[in-house]
ROBA-54127 format. One record per residue (C-alpha): x, y, z; residue in three letters. Coordinates in pm, whole numbers, plus 32768, in hexadecimal, padded with zeros to 4 digits. Layout:
<recs>
REC_x_y_z_resn
REC_X_Y_Z_ALA
...
</recs>
This chain:
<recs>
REC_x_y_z_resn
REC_C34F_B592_6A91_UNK
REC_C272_B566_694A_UNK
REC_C107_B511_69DB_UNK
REC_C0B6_B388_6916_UNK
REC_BFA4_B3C9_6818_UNK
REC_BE40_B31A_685E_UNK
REC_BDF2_B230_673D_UNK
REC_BC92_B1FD_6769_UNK
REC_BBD8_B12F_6697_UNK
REC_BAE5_B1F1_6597_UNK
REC_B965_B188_655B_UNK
REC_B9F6_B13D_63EE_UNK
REC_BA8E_B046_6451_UNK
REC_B965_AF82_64F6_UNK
REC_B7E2_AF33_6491_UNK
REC_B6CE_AFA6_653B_UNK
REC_B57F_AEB3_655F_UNK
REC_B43F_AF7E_659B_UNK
REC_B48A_AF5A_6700_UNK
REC_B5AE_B023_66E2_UNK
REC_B674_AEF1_6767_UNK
REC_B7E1_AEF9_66B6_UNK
REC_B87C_ADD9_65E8_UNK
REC_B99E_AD9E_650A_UNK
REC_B97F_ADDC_63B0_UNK
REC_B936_AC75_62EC_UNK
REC_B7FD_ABF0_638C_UNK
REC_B6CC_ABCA_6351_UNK
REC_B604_ABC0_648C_UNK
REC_B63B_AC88_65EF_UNK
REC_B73E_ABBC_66EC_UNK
REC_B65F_AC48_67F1_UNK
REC_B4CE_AC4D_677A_UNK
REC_B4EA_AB6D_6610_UNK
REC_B438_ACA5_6556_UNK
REC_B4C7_ACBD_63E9_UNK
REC_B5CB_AD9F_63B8_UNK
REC_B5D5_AEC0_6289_UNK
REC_B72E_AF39_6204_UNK
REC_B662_B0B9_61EC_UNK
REC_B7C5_B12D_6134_UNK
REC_B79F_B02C_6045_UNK
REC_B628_B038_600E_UNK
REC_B664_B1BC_5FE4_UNK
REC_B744_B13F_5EC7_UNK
REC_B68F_B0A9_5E1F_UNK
REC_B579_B19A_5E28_UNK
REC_B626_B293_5DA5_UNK
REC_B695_B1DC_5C5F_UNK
REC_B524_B162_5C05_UNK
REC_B4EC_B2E5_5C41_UNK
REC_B5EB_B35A_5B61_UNK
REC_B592_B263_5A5A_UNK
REC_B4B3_B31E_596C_UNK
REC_B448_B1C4_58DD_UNK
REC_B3B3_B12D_5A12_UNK
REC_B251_B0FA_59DF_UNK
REC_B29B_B075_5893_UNK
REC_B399_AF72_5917_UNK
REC_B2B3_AF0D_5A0A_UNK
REC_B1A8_AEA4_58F8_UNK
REC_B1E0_AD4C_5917_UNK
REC_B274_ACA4_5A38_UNK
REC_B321_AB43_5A13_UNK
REC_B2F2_AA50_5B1B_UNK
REC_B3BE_A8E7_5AE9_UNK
REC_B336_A7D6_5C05_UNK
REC_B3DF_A6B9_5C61_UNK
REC_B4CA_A5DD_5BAD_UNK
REC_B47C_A617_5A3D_UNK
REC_B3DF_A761_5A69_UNK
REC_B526_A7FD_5AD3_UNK
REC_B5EC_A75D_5A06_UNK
REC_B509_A7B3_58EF_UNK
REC_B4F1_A91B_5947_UNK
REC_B68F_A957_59A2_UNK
REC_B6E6_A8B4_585A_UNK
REC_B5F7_A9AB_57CA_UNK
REC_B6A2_AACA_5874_UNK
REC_B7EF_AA87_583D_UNK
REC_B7EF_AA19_56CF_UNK
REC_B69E_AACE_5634_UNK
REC_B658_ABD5_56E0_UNK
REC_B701_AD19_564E_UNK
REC_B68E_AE06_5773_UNK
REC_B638_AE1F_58F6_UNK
REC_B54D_AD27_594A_UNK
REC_B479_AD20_5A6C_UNK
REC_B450_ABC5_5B00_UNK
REC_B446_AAC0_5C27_UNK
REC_B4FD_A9B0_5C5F_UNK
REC_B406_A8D8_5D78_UNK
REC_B4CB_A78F_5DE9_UNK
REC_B54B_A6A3_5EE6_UNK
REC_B67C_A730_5F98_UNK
REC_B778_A629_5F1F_UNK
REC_B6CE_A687_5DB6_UNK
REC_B78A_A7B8_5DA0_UNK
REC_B8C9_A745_5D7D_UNK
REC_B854_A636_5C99_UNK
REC_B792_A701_5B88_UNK
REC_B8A1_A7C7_5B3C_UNK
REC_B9BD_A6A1_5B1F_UNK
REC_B8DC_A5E4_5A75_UNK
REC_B856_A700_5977_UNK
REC_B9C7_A77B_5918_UNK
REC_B9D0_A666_5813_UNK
REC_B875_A6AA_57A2_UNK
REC_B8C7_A810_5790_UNK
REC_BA01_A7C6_56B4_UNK
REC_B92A_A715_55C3_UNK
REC_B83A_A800_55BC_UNK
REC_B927_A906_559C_UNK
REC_B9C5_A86A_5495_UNK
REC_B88B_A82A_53E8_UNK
REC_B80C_A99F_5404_UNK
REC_B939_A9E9_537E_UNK
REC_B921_A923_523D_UNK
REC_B7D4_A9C1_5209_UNK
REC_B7F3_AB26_5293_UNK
REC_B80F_AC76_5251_UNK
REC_B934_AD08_5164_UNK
REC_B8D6_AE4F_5218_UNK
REC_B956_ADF4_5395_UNK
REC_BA72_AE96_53D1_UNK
REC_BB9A_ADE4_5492_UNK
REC_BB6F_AF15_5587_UNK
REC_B9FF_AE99_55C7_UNK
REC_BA67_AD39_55D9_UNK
REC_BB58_AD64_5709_UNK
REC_BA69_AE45_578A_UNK
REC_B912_AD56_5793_UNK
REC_BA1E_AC53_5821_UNK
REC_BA9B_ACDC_594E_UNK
REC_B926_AD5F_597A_UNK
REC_B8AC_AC20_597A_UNK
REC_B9C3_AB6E_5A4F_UNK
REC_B972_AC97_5B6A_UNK
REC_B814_AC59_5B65_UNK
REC_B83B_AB20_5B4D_UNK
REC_B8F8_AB06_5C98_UNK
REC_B84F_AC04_5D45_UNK
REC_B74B_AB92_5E58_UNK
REC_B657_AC8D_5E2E_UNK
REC_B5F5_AB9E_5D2D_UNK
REC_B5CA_AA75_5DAE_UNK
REC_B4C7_AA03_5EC3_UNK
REC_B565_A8B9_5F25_UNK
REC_B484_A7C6_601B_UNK
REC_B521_A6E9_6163_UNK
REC_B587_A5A1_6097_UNK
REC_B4BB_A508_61C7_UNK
REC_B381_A52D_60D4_UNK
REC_B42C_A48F_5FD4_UNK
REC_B48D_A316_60A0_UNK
REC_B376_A32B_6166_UNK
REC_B23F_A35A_60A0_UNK
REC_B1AC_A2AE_5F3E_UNK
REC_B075_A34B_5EF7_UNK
REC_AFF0_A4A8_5E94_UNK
REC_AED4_A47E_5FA9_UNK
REC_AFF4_A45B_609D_UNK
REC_B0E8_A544_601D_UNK
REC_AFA1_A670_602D_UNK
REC_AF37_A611_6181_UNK
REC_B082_A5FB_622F_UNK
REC_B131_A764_617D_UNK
REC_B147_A858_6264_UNK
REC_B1F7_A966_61DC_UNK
REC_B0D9_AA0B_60EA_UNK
REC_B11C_AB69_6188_UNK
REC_B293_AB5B_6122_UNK
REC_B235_AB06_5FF1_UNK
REC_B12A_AC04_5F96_UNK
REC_B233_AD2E_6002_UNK
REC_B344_AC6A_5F19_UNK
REC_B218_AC57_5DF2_UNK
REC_B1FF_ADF2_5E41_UNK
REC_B371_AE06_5E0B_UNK
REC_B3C8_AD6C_5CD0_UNK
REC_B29C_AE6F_5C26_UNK
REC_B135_ADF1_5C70_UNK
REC_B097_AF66_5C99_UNK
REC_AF12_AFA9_5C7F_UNK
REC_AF95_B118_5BEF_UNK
REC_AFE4_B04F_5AEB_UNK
REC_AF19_B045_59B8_UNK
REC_AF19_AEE1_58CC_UNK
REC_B012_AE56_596D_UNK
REC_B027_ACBF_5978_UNK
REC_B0C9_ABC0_5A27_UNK
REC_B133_AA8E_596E_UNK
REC_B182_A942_5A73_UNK
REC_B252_A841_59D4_UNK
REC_B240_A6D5_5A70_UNK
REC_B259_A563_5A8B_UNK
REC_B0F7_A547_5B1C_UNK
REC_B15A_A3EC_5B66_UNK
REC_B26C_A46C_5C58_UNK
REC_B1D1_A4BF_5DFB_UNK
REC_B240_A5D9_5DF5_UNK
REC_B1A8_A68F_5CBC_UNK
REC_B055_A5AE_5CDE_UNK
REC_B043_A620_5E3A_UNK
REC_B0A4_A792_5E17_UNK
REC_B027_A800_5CC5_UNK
REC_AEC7_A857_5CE7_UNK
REC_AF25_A915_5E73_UNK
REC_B01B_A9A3_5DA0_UNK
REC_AF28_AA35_5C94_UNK
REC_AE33_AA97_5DAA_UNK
REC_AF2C_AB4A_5E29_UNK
REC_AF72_AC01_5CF7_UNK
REC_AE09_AC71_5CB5_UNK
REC_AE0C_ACCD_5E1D_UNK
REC_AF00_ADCE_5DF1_UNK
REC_AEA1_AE3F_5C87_UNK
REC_AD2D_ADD6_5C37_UNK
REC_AD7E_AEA8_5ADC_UNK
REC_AE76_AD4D_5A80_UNK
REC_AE6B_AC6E_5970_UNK
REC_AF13_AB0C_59FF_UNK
REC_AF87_AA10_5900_UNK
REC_B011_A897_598F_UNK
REC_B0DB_A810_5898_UNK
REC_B0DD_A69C_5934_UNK
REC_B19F_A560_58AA_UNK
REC_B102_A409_58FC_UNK
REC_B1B9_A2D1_5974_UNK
REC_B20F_A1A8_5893_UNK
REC_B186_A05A_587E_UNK
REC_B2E8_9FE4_5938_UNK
REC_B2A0_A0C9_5A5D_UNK
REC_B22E_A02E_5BA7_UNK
REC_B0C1_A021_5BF4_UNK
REC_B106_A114_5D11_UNK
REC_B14C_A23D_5BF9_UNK
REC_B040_A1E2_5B14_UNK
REC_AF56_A212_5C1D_UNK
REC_AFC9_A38D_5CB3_UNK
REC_AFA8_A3D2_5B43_UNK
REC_AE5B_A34D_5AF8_UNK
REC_ADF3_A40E_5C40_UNK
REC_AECA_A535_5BE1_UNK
REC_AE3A_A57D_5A95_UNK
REC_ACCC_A52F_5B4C_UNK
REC_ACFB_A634_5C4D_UNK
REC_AD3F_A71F_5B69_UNK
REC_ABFF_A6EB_5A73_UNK
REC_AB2B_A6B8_5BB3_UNK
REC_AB96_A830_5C05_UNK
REC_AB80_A8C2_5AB2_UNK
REC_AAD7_AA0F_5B6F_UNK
REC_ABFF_AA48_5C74_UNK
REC_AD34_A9AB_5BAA_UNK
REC_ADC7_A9CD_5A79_UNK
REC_AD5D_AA54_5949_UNK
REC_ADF7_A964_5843_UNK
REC_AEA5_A7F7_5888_UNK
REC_AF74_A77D_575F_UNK
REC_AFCE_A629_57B4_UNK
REC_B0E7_A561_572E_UNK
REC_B0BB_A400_570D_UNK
REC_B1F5_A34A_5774_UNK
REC_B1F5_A227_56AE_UNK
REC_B1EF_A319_5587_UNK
REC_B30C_A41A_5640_UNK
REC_B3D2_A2DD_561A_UNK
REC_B3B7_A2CD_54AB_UNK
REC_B3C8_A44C_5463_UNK
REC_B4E7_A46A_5366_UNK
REC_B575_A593_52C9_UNK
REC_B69B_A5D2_51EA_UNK
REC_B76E_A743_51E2_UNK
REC_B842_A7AA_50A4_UNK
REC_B93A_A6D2_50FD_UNK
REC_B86A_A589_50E1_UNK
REC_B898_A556_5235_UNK
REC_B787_A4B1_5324_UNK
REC_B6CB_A56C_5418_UNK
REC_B60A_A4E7_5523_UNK
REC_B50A_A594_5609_UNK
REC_B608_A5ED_5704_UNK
REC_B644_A6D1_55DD_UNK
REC_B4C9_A742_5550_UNK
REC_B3FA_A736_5676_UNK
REC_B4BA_A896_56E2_UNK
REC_B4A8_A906_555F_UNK
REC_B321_A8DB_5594_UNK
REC_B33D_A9B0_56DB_UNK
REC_B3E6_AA86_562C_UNK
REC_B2DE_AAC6_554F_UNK
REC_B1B6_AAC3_5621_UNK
REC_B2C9_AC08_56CC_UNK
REC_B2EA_ACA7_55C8_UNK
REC_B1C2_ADA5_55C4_UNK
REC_B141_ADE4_572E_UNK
REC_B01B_AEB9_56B3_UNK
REC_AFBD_ADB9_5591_UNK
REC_B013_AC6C_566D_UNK
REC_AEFD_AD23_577B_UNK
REC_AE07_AD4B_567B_UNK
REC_AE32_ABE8_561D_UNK
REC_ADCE_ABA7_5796_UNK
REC_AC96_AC6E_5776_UNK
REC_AC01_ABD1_5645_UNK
REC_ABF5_AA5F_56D1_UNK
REC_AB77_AB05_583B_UNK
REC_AA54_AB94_573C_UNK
REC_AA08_AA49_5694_UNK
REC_AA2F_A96C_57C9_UNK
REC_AB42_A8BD_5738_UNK
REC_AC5C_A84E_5816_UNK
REC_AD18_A72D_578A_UNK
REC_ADC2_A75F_5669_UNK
REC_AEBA_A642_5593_UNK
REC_AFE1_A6F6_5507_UNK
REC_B0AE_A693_53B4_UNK
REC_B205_A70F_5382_UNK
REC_B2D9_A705_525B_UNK
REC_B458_A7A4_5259_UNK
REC_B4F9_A824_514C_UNK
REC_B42F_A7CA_5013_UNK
REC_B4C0_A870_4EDE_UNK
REC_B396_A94F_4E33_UNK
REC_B468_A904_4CD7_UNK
REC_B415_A79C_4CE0_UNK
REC_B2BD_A7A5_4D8A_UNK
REC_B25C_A8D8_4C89_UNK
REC_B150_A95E_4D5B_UNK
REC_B0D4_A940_4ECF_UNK
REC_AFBF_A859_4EAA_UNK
REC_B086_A757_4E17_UNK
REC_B169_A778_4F83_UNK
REC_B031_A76D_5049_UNK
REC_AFAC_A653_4FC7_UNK
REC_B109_A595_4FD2_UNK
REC_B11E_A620_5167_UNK
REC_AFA7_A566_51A2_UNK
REC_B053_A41C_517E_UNK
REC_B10D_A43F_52BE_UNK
REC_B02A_A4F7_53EA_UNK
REC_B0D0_A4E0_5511_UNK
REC_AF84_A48C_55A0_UNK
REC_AE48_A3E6_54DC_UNK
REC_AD2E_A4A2_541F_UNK
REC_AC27_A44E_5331_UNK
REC_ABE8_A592_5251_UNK
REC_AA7D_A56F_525E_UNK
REC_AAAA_A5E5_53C9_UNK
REC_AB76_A6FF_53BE_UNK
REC_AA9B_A87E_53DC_UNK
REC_ABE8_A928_543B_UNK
REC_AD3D_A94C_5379_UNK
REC_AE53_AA1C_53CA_UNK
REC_AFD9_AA0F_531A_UNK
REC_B0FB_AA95_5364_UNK
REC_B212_AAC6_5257_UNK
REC_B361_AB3D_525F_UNK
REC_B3C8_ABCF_50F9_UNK
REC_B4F4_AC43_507A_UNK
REC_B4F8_AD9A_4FEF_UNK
REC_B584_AD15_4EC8_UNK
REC_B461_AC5E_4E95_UNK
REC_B36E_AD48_4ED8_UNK
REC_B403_AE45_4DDA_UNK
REC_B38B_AD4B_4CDB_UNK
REC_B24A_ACCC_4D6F_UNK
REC_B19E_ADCF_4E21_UNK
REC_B0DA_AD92_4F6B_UNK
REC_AFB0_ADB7_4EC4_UNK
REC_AFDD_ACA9_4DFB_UNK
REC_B044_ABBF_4F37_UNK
REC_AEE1_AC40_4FC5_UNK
REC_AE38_ABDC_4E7D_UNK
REC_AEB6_AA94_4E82_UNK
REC_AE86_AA20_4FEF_UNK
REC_AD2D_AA87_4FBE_UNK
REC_AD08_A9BE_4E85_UNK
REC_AD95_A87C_4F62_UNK
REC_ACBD_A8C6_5063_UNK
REC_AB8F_A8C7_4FA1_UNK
REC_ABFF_A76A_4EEE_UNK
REC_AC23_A6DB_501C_UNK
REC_AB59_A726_5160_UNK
REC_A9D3_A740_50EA_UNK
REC_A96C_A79B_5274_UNK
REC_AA75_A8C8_528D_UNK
REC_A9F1_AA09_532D_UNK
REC_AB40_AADE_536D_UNK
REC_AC7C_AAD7_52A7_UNK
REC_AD99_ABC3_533F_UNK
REC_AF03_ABDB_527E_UNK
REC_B02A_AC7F_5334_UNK
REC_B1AC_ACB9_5275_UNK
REC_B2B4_ACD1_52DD_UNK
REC_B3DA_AD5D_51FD_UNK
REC_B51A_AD12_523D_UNK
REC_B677_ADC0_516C_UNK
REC_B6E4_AC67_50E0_UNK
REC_B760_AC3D_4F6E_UNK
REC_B6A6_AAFB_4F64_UNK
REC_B564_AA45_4ECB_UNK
REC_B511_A96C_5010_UNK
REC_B3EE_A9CF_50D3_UNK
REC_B3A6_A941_5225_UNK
REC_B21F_A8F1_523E_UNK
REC_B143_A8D5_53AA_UNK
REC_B006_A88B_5361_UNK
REC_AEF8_A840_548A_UNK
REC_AD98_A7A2_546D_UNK
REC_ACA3_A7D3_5565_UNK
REC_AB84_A6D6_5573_UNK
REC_AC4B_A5D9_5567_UNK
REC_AB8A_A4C8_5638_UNK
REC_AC49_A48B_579B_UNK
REC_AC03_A31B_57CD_UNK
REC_ACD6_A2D5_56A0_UNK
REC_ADFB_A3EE_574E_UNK
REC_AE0F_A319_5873_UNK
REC_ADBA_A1B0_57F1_UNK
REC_AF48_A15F_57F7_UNK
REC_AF52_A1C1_597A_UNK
REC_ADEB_A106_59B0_UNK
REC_AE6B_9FBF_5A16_UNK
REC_AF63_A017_5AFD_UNK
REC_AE63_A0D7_5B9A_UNK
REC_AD69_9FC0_5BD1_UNK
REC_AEA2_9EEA_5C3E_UNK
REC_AF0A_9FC7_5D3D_UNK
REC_ADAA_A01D_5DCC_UNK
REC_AD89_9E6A_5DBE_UNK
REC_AEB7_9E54_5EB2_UNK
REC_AE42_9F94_5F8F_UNK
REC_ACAE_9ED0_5FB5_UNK
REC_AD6A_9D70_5FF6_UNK
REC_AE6B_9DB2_6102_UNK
REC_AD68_9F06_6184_UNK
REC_AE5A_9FEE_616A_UNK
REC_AD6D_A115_6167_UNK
REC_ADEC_A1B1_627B_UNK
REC_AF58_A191_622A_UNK
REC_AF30_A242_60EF_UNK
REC_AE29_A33F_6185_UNK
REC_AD18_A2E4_607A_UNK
REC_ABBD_A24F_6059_UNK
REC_AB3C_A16B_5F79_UNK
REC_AA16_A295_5F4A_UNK
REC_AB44_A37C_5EF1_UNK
REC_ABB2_A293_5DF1_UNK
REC_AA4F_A26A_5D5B_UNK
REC_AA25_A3C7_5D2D_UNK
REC_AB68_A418_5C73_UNK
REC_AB04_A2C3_5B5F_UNK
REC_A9AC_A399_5B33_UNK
REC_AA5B_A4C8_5B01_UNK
REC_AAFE_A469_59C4_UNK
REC_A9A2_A3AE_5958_UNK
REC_A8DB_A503_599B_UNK
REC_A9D9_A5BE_58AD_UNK
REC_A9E1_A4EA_57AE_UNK
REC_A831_A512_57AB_UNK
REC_A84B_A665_57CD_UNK
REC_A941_A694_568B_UNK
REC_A834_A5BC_55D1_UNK
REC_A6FB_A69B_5657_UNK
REC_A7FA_A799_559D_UNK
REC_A82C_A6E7_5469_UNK
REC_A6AE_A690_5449_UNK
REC_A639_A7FB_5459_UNK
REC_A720_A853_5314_UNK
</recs>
């Protein structure tokens, strides 16, 4: 009589908890004690192929982080249509965001797609193409990329001051910050946080998130590239973004290094037209400027260091896409046409700081030589800012038979009063209806709190003129 064979169960197929308590594979927590559980096999994994890619301190040079609404949407449309190599990033949302981003960015990526592809590279292979595509649909679905928050936050609270006081999950977060790349063995590396600052979620969680960031790698540059509501936005989001971009000036020492803010009364009217004479909207260039402040990590951190020297934090970007050098004969002549439309105000008597960004062909460059680019940004500069102490130029050459250059140019000095003055009145609305009905307590704020954000922005606009005076 054959003796039955004992079909035990192996450790593989269960998860230990520190406790050594054993639970099926697919959750998160212990069944028995709630401690998080660690897939060690798949951890393991994954350490192994950041140690067997020779490349992995410089793909961890900058580190993306999209928050919120527009931030991920931003940053995945980026990914998935600009991108041409492994990008580290963070998706930080609601729960039932998830889903939504990436339904709702599949058209945006097609027209972005479509648009890159009117204006790209005759040197990407079809090989590459399929390649970067199924890359970016894998990352794009994997997890380890997103750090999605209970949807609870998201119906429940309306203010940033809420939202900061009531998140309990900052230890998560700092070991999924540690994951995606943020490494003090890490020389010039930056993190750049896109956002709606308007949103809860990214007013509430940006700065913590930024703290957290210098925590782990003091040696960081952080850049907050932040879009401001519209006019037709409720009072409610004017005022987490006139308290957003506050909190961030008022910690200028622990926070970020550089905030280029995006006015979006102005993101509403940014227009740009590909080869094809078709539209584009900034669905389509706000990831194109990403994309450029990506494009160098050691340059983009240097760009950090410069304002951190000369105090300057707020900076009022211009963007122009796809001007042909041919017709604009020289690179002044497309700044000065790209002044006309900041995407946030400036008066060029107060800028001390300009940086640009500009994406050349190779085809052009064989013509017109960097040097000559140099030569005539400096000439512009000199025309036009009389207080400017620093001038930096980074480009960025692309293989593209093609005459159209894509231009980022940011100002720093720019006075912040005027950044925020569309988001102003919604502000003073909103604290109006908080004083009448006393709702300090709901929204966990004081009126002292409030007082000290509106001096904030009046102390760095007196400081930047203490600067300008002692030119």
């Amino acid at each position: 009589m054959t003796r039955p064979i004992s079909r035990k169960l192996s450790y593989n197929s269960f998860i230990l908890c520190p406790d050594s308590h054993k639970n099926v594979r697919g959750l998160e927590e212990c069944a028995t004690c709630n401690l998080p559980l660690i897939n060690f096999k798949k951890e393991l994994s994954l350490l192994i192929d950041n140690l067997n890619s020779v490349k992995v301190k410089n793909l961890h040079k900058v580190i993306n982080f999209g928050i919120g609404d527009f931030g991920s949407q931003t940053l995945l449309s980026f990914k998935n249509s600009i991108h041409p190599e492994r990008l580290n990033h963070l998706f930080v949302d609601f729960i039932d965001s998830k889903k939504n981003s990436s339904d709702s960015t599949e058209s945006t990526s097609n027209d972005s797609t479509e648009s890159t592809s009117n204006d790209s590279t005759e040197s990407t292979s079809n090989d590459s193409t399929e390649s970067t595509s199924n890359d970016s649909t894998e990352s794009t679905s994997n997890d380890s990329n997103y750090y999605l928050i209970d949807e609870d936050y998201d119906s429940n609270i309306n203010t940033w001051s809420e939202f900061e006081n009531t998140f309990s999950e900052f230890d998560k977060f700092e070991d999924k910050i540690r994951r995606v790349g943020i490494n003090n063995n890490i020389d010039d590396q930056t993190a750049i946080i896109t956002g709606s600052i308007g949103e809860t979620l990214v007013s509430g969680l940006t700065l913590p998130l930024i703290k957290k960031i210098k925590h782990i790698n003091p040696k960081s540059s952080r850049i907050v590239l932040a879009s401001l509501p519209s006019n037709n936005d409720t009072d409610q989001v004017q005022f987490n973004a006139y308290c957003g971009i506050s909190r961030l000036v008022k910690n200028q020492k622990t926070s970020g290094d550089m905030l280029i803010v995006l006015q979006g009364n102005a993101l509403n009217k940014m227009v740009g037209i590909d080869r094809s004479g078709k539209k584009l909207g900034y669905e389509i260039l706000v990831p194109r400027i990403l994309s450029l402040l990506t494009s160098n990590g050691h340059a983009i951190n240097n760009l950090g260091k410069i304002a951190k020297s000369l105090k300057v934090l707020a900076f009022s970007p211009v963007y122009v896409y796809g001007r042909s050098y041919e017709i604009y004969d020289n690179l002044k002549n497309i700044l000065d046409d790209a002044a006309f439309f900041p995407l946030s105000p400036f008066q060029y008597e107060s800028i001390i700081l300009s940086i640009v960004v500009i994406r050349v062909p190779e085809s052009v460059l064989n013509i017109v030589s960097a040097k000559r680019l140099e030569n005539d940004y400096n000439a512009w500069n000199r025309k036009r800012f009389p207080s400017l102490k620093e001038s930096l130029i980074q480009i960025v050459p692309v293989k593209e038979n093609s005459d159209r250059l894509d231009v980022l140019l940011l100002l720093g000095g720019a006075k912040l009063e005027n950044i925020v003055e569309t988001v102003k009145p919604g502000y003073d609305r909103f604290k109006e209806y908080i004083r009448e009905l006393d709702l300090w307590n709901e929204f966990q704020i004081s009126e002292d709190d409030l007082k000290k954000l509106e001096n904030t922005i009046t102390t760095y606009d007196r400081n930047l003129n203490k600067l300008l005076k002692s030119n």
